[in-house]
N, C-alpha and C positions, 0 to 999 in steps of 0.2 A: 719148640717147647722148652729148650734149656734155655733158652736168651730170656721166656716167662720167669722159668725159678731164679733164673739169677738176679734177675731184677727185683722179683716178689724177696730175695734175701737178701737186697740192698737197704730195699727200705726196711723191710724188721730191724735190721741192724741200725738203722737212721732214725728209727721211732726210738728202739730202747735205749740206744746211744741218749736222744735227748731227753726221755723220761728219766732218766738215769739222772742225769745231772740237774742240779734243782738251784741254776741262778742264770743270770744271763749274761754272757758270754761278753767278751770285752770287744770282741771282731763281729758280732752278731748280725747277719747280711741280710738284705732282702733282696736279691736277685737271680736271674733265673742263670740255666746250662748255658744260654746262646752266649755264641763267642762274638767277640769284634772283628772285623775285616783290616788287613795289614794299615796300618794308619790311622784307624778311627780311634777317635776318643769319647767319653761318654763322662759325666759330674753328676752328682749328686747330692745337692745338701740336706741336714736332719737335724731335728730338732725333737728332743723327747724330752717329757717331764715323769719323774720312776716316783711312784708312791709304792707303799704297803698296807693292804687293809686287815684286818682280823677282828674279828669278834663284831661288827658292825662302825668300827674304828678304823677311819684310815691316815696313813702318817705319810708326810713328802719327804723322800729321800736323798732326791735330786734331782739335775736338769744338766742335757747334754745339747752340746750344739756341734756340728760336725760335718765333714766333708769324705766325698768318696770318688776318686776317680780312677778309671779304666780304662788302657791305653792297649789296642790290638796291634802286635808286633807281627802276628799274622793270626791267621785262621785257626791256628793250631797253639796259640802262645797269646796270654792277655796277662798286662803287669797292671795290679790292683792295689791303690796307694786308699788308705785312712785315715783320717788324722778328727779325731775327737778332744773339745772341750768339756770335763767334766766339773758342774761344780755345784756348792749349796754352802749358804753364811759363811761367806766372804772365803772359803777353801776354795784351790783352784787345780786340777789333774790335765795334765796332759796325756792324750792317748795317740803312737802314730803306729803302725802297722803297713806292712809291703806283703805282695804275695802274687807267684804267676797261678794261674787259673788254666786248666784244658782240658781241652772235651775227652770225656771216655766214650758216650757216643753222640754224635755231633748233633746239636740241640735238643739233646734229652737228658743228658749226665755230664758233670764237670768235676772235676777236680781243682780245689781253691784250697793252699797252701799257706794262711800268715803267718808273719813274726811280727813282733811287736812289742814295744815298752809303753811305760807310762814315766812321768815327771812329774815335779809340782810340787806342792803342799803337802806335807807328808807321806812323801810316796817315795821308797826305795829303788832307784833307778836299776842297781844292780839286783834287785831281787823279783824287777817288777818283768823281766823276759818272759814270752809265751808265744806256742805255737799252738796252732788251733785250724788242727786238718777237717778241711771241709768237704762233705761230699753236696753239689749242685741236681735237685731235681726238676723238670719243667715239662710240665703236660700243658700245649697249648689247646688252647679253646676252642681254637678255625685255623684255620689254613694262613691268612694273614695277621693274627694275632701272636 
């Protein structure tokens, strides 16, 4: 029964955490708790286009293109590299981010840790550092999924 509450006050805490904040995050992940096996690697590329709508209006804000790799140092330890192209009319941002990842409980919760700057086109390098502690949730579907 305690391992229910504590979980049930993970996620409260993970929902208002994100309602709370009202933009989208520079490290913003789509993937689950499970870890890598010592050795394995895993890549990712992405590609988003960010509008904003209101009022029945909507405006293009930008467009990102970018890479995500994950490398298992073992079962207990995953080093998580980022690196985003952000850009719109001819401006160009660089985003790169590092961070280990590990299980709190072994493919259900993780903990992912980035840091990270940005470059570019009007972007202050020294002012652009951020760390963006992430808590990982994953309810699998099936048994092999």
């Amino acid at each position: 029964m305690q391992s229910v509450r504590t979980f049930l006050t993970l996620i409260t805490i993970a929902l208002t955490t994100v309602l709370w904040e009202s933009c989208a995050p520079v490290f913003s992940e789509m993937q689950s708790a499970r870890m890598l096996d010592k050795g394995q690697m895993e890549a990712t590329g992405l590609y988003s286009n960010v509008a904003f709508g209101d009022d029945g209006e909507t405006d293009h804000i930008q467009n990102e293109i970018g890479l995500r790799v994950n490398y298992g140092f073992s079962s207990k330890l995953n080093m998580r590299f980022a690196y985003e192209n952000i850009f719109e009319d001819g401006q160009s941002a660089h985003v790169l981010g590092i961070g280990p990842k590990s299980p709190i409980i072994d493919d259900r919760i993780a903990a992912y840790i980035p840091i990270g700057t940005a470059f570019g086109s009007g972007v202050s390098t020294s002012d652009s550092w951020q760390i963006h502690p992430t808590l990982l949730f994953t309810i699998p579907l099936g048994e092999n999924m």
